[in-house]
C-alpha positions as CSV (number, residue, x, y, z in Angstrom):
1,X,50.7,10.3,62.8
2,X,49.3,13.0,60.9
3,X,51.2,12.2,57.6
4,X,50.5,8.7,58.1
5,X,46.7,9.9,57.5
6,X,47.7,11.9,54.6
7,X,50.1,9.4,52.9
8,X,47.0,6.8,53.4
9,X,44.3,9.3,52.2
10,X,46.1,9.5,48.8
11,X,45.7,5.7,48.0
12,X,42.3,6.4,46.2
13,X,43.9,9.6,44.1
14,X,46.7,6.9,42.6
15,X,45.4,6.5,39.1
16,X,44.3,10.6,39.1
17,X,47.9,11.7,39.9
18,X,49.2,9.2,37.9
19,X,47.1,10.7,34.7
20,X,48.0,14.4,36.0
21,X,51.7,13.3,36.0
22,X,51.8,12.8,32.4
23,X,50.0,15.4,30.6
24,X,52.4,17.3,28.6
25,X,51.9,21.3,28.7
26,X,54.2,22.7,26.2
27,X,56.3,21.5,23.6
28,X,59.6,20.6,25.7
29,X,57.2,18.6,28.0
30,X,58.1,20.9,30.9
31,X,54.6,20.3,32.7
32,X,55.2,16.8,33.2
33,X,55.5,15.9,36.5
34,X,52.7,17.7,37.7
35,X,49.6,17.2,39.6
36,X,47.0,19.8,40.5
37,X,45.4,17.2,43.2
38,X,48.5,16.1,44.7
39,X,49.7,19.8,44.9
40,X,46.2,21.0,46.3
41,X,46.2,17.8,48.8
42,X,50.0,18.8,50.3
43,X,48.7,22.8,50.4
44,X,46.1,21.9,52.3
45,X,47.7,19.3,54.8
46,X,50.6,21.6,55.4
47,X,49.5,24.3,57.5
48,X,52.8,24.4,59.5
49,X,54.5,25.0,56.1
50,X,57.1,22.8,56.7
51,X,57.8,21.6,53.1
52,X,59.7,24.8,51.8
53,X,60.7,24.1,48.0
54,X,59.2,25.9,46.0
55,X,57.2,23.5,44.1
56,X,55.5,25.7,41.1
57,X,57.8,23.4,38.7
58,X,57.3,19.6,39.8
59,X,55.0,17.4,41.8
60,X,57.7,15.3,42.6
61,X,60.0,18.0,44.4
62,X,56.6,19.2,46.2
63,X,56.2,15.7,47.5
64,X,60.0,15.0,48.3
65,X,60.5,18.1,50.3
66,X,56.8,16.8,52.2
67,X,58.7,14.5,53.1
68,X,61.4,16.1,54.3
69,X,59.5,18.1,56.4
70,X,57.1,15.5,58.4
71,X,59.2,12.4,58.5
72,X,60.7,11.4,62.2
73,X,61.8,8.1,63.6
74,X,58.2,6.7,64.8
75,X,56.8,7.6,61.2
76,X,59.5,7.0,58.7
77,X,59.2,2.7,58.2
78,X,55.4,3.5,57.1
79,X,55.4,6.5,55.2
80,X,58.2,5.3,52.9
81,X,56.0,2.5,52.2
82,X,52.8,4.6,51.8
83,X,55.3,6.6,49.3
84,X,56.1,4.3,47.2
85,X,53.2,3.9,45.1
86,X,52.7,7.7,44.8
87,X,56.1,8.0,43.9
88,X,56.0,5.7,40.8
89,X,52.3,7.5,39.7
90,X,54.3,10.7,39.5
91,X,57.3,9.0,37.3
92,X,56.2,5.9,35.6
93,X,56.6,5.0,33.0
94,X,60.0,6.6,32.9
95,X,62.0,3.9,34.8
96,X,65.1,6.7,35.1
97,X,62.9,9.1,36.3
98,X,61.6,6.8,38.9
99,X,65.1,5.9,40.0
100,X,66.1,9.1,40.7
101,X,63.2,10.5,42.5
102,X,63.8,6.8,44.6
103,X,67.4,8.3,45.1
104,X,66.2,11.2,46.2
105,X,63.9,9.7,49.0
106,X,66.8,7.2,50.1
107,X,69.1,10.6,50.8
108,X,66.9,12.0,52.7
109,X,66.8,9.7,54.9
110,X,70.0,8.6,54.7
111,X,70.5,12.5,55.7
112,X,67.6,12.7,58.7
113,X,69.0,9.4,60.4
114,X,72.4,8.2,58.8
115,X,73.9,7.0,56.3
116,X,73.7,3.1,56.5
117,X,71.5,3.4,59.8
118,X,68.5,0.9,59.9
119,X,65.9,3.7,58.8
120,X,67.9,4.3,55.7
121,X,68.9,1.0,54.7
122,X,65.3,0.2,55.5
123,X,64.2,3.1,52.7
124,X,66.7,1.7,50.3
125,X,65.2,-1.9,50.4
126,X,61.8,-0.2,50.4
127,X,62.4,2.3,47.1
128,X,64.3,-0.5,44.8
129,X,63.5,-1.0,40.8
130,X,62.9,-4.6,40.1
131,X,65.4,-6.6,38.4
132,X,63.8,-6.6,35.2
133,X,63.3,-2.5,35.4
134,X,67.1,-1.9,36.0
135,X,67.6,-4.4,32.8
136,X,65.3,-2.4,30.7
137,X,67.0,0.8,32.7
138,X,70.1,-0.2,31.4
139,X,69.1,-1.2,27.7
140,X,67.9,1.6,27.4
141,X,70.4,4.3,28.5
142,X,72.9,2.3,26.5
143,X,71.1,2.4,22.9
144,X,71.0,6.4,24.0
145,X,74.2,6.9,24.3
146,X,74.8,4.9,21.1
147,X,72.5,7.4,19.6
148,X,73.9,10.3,20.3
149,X,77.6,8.6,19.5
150,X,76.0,8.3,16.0
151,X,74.6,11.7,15.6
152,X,77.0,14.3,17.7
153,X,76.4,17.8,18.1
154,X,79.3,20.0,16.3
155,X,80.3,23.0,17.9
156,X,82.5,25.5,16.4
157,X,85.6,26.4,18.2
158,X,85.2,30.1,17.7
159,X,82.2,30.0,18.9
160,X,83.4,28.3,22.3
161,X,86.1,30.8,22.6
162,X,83.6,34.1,21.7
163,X,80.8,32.8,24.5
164,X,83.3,32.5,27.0
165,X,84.7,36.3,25.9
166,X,81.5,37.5,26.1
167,X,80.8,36.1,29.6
168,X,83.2,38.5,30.8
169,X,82.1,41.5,29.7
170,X,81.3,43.7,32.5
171,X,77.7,44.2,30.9
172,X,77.2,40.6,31.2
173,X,74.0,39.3,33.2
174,X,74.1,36.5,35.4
175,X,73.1,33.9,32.5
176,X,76.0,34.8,30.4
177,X,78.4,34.8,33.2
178,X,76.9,31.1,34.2
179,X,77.4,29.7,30.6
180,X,80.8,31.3,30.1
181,X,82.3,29.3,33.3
182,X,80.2,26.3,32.3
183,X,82.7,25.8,28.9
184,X,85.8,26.9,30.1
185,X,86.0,24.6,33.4
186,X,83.2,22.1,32.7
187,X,81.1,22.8,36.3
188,X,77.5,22.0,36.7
189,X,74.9,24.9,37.5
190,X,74.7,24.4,41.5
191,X,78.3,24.2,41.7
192,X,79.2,27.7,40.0
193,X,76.1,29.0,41.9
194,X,76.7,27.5,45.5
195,X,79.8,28.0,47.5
196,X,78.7,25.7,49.5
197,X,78.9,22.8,47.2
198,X,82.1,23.8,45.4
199,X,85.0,26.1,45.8
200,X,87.1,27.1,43.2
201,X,91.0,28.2,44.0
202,X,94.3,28.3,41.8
203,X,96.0,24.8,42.1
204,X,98.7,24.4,44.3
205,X,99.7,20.7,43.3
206,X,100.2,21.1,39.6
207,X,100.9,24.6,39.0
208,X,99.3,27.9,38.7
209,X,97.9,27.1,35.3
210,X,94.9,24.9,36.3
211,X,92.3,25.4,38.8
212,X,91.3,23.6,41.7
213,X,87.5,22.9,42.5
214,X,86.9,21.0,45.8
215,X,83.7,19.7,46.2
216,X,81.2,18.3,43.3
217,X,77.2,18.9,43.5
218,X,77.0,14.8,43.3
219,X,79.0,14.4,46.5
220,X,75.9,14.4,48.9
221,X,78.0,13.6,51.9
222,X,79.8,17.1,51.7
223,X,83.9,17.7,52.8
224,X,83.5,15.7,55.9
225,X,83.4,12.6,53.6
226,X,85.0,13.3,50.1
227,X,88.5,12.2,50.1
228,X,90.4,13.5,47.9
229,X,89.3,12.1,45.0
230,X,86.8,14.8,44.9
231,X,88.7,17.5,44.7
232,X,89.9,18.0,41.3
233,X,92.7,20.0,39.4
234,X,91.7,20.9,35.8
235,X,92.9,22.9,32.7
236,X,91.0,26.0,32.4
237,X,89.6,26.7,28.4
238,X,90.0,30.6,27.0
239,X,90.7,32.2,30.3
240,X,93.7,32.1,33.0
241,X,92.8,30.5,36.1
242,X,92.7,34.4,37.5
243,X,90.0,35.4,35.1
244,X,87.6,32.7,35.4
245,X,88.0,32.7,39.6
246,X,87.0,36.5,39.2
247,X,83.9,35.6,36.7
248,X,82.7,32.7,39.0
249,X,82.5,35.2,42.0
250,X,81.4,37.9,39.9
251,X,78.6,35.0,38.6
252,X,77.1,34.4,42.0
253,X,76.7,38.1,43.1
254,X,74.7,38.6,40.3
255,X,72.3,35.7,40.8
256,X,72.6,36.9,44.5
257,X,71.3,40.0,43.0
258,X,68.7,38.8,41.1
259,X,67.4,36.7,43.5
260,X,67.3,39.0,46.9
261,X,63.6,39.5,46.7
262,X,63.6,35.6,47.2
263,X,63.9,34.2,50.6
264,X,64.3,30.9,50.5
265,X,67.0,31.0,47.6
266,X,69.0,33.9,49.1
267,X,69.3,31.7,52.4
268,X,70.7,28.8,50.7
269,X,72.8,30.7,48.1
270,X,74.7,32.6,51.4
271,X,75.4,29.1,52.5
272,X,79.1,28.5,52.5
273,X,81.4,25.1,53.4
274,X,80.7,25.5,57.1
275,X,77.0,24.9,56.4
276,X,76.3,21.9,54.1
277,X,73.6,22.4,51.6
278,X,71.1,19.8,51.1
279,X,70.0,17.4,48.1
280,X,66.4,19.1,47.9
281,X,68.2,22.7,48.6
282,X,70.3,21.6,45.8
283,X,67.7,20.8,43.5
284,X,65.5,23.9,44.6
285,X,68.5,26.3,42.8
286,X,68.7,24.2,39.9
287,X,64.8,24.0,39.7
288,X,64.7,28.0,39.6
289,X,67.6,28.6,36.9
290,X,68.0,25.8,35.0
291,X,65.0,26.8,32.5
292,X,66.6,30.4,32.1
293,X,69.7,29.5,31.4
294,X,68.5,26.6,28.8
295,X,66.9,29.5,26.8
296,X,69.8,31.6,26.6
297,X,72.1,28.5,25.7
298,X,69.6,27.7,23.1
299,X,70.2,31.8,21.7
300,X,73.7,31.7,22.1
301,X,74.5,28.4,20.7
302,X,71.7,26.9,18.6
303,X,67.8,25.5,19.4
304,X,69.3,21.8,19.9
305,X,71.9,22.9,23.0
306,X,71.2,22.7,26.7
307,X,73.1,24.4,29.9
308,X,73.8,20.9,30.6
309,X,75.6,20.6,27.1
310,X,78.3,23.0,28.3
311,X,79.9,20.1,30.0
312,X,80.0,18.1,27.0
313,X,81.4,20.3,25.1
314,X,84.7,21.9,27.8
315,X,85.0,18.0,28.7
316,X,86.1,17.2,24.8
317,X,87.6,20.0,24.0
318,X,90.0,20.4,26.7
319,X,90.8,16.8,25.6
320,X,91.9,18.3,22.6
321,X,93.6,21.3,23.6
322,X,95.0,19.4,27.3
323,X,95.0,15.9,27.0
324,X,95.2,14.5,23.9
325,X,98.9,13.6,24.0
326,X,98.4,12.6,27.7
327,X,98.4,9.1,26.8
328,X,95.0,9.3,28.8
329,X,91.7,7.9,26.8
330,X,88.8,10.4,26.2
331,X,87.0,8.3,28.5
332,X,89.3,8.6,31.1
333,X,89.7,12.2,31.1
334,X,86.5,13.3,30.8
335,X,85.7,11.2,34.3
336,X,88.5,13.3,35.9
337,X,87.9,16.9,34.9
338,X,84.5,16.9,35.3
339,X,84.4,14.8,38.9
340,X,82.9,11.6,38.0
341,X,82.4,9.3,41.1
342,X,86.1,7.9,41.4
343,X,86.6,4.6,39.1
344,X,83.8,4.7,37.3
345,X,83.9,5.3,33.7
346,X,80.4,4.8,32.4
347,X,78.8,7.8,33.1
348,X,82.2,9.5,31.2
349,X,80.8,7.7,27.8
350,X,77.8,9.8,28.1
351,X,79.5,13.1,27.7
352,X,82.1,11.6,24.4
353,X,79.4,12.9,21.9
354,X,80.1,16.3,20.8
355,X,82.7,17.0,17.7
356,X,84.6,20.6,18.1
357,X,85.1,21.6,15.1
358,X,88.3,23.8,14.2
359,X,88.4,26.5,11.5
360,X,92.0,26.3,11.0
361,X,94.2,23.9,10.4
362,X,96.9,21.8,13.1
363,X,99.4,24.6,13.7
364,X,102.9,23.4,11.8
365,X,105.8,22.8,15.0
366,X,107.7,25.6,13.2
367,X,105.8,28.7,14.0
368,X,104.8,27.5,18.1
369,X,107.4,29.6,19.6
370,X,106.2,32.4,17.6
371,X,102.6,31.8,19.1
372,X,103.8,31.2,22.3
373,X,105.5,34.4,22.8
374,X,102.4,36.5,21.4
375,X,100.4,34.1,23.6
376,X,102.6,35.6,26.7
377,X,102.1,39.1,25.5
378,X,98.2,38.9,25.2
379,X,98.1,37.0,29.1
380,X,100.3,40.3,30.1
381,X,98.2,42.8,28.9
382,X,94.6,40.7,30.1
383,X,96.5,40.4,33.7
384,X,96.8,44.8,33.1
385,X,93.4,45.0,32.4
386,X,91.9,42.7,34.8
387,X,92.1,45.4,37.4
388,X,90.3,48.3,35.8
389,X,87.7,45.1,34.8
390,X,86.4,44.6,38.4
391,X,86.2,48.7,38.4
392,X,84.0,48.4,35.8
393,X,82.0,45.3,37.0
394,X,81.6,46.8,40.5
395,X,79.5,49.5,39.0
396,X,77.7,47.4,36.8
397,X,76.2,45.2,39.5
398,X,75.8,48.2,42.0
399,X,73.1,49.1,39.2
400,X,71.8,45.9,38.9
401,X,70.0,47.5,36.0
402,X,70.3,48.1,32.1
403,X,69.7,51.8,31.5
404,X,67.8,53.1,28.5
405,X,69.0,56.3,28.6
406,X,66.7,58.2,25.7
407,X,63.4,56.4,26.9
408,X,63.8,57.5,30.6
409,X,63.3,53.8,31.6
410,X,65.1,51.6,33.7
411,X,65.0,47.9,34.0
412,X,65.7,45.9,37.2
413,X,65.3,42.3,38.2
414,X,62.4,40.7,39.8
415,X,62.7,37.3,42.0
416,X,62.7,35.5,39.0
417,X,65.6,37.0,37.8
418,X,63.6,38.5,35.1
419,X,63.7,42.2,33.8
420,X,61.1,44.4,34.7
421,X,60.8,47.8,33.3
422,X,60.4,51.2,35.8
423,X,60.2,54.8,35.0
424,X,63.7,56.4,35.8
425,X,62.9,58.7,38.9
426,X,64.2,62.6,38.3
427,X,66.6,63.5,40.5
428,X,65.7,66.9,42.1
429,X,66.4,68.1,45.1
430,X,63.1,70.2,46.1
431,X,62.7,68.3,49.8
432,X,60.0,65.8,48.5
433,X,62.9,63.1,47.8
434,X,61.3,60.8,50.5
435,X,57.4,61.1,49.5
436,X,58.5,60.1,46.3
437,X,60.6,56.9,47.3
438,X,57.9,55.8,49.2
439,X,55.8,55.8,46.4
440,X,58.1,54.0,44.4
441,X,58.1,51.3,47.2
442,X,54.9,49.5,46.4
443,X,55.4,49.4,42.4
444,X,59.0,47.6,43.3
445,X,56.9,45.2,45.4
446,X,54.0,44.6,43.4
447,X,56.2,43.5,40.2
448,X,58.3,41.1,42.9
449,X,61.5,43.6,42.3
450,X,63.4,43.6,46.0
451,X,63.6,47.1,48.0
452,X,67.2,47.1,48.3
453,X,69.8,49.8,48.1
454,X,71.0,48.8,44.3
455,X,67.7,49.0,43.2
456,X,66.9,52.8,44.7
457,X,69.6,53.6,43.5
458,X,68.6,52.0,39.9
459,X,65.3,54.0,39.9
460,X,67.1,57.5,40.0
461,X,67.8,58.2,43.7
462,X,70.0,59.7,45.6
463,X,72.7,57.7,48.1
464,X,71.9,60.2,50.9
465,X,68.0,59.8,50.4
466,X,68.7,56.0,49.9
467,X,70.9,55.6,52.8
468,X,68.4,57.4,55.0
469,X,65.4,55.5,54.1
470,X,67.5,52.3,54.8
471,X,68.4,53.2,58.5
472,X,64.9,53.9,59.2
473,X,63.8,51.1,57.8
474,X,66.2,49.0,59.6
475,X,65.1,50.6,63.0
476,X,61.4,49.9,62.3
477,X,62.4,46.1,61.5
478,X,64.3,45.9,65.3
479,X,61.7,47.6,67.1
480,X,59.0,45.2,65.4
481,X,61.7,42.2,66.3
């Protein structure tokens, strides 16, 4: 009953956490949420370091995966109800906020010991918003979404088109790459990083000109559950279906890449169907890219544009290019493409309030079949390139590195997915290759950087003086095992 203790302890550090939970510590309030006395209380109680998010970004995630970790059948009634009050110091007085992190606790155990089974039915009674807070909840997404109906974003058409080019560029990073596939199919983060949530495939229903993505990161009950209405066929915007299949897998080996130095997220990104990821697993990938990628939509697009925005904008825009003379409603289509839960609409109004804005006129009926056939021509020749593309995209992300070629530096990427920034290593061949990889070992480590073969290789050494450090390293690690 150990975390019975600990949930019980925290009853007279309520008001402290509560005050913590609220400080803002930067302009986009991105240090909300945290609490140096709940973090230092769960360090401390955890000495079996079971709770394995990592929790650098949010109290709440750091208490959620607590959670995760110590609760069992003879525990669970009482520590959801010792829970509870922590749970609204770290959110209140955001009634969404407290909702969701209520959600989260209810899938967990709805996850641990059922769906509908007594525990988790117990948690949902438990973890509930009062009637008047889901009123107020309700007010006020609604005057929101009227808000942002009365001031949309405008986002150029050319723009759209020349992110998504750029995205596949073989000199692309990772970030790119994510926000290219964001606007031409409209998927959220985790489901272009995890194969495990979604998997992306030519349609065979419709035709080869959409693409198929089974699975949808807010299906927490995985394949075994979905139905069919969650997979989902959907026009594909600047790329053929071919293209943007290549980027997506070309997407996640990068971030694969970026990331190897990382335990935790390599583990869950190498999950696949067979193994179903988890809600806090979930929210651990989005929890490590979501701020980089916000910052490069912001460069790419403008200061008032979010990763999340992406969606927005492929949702309308395919309406105008796909379904506009569908005789379906906005609404409507914007609840199919981007895999609303099935028959609900209202989330769908969330996403009508961003204007695409066209630098040309409608194109007169007289010159399609002109554009058409030039169209046809341009698909044959991308289709010609596409295979000299992955040439060249192979040897980018073998490199893993961008190469400053005058300066003699080289710059790689830390666990963070950062770029740090090494002296290029000269290749001579004078029988002191190994002493000097070895020294190169502990500078990759103390900068986070992984000690894999791409990375060697990055820093100016050989593939036979690489390869042969590898194997013994591999032999040390079974002997030790």
């Amino acid at each position: 009953m150990a975390l019975i203790t600990f949930l019980r302890g925290l009853e007279s550090d309520i008001k402290t956490i509560h005050g913590e939970a609220q400080v803002s510590h930067g302009k986009n309030d991105k240090g909300k949420g945290k609490s140096k006395t709940l973090f230092d209380k769960i360090h401390a109680f955890d000495t079996q370091q079971k709770h394995k998010l990592q929790c650098n970004l949010s109290a709440r995630g750091c208490f959620v995966a607590l959670l995760e970790g110590y609760v069992i059948k003879t525990n669970a009634k009482l520590a959801v109800e010792l829970s509870k009050p922590v749970l609204r110091a770290l959110t209140e007085p955001s009634i969404s906020m407290m909702k969701q992190i209520f959600t989260q606790v209810n899938n967990l155990y709805g996850d641990k010991f059922g769906d509908d089974s007594e525990l988790h039915k117990f948690s949902k009674q438990t973890l509930l918003a009062t009637t008047e807070e889901r009123r107020l909840a309700i007010e006020d997404s609604s005057a929101k979404r009227l808000r942002k109906n009365e001031h949309q974003k405008e986002v150029k058409a050319t723009l759209v088109y020349a992110t998504i080019i750029k995205g596949t560029n073989p000199q692309a990073n990772w970030r790119d790459k994510f926000i290219a596939i964001a606007l031409a199919c409209g998927a959220r983060l985790v489901e272009i990083a995890s194969e495990s949530v979604s998997e992306f495939a030519t349609s065979t229903e419709l035709g080869n000109n959409l693409l198929h993505q089974a699975g949808v990161a807010k299906d927490n009950k995985g394949t075994k559950q979905r139905g069919e209405q969650r997979h989902i066929d959907k026009p594909v915007i600047g790329l053929s279906v071919r293209q943007l299949l290549t980027l997506i897998q070309e997407a996640r080996d990068m971030l694969r890449a970026a990331y190897a130095n990382n335990k935790r997220v390599t583990e869950i990104l190498a999950l696949t169907k067979a193994h179903e990821i988890t809600g806090p697993e979930k929210q651990l990938i989005t929890n490590r890219i979501d701020a980089q990628l916000n910052v490069r939509v912001r460069e790419v697009m403008g200061k008032a544009y979010h990763f999340h925005d992406c969606r927005a904008i492929y949702g309308n825009f395919s309406y105008e290019l796909f379904g506009s003379g569908s005789g379906m409603s906005l609404v409507a289509w914007l609840s199919r493409v981007l895999g609303h839960k099935p028959g609900s609409l209202s989330t769908a109004t969330a996403y009508s309030t961003i204007t695409i804005i066209k630098t040309l006129p409608d194109i007169p009926v007289d010159i399609r079949d002109d554009i058409l056939a030039l169209g046809a021509k341009i698909k044959a020749l991308q289709e010609a390139a596409e295979d000299q593309r992955k040439v060249e995209f192979k040897a980018a992300l073998n490199a893993v590195v961008d190469h400053t070629a005058l300066s003699g530096q080289v710059k790689l990427l830390n666990a963070d997915g950062e770029e740090v920034s090494f002296k290029k290593r000269p290749r001579m061949r004078d029988g002191n290759q190994m002493q000097r990889l070895l020294k190169a070992i502990p500078e990759l480590e103390q900068q986070h950087v992984a000690v894999i073969y791409n990375n060697l290789l990055g820093l100016g050494f050989g593939q036979r003086i690489v390869n042969q450090y590898m194997r013994e390293n591999s032999t040390k690690r079974q002997k030790l095992i």
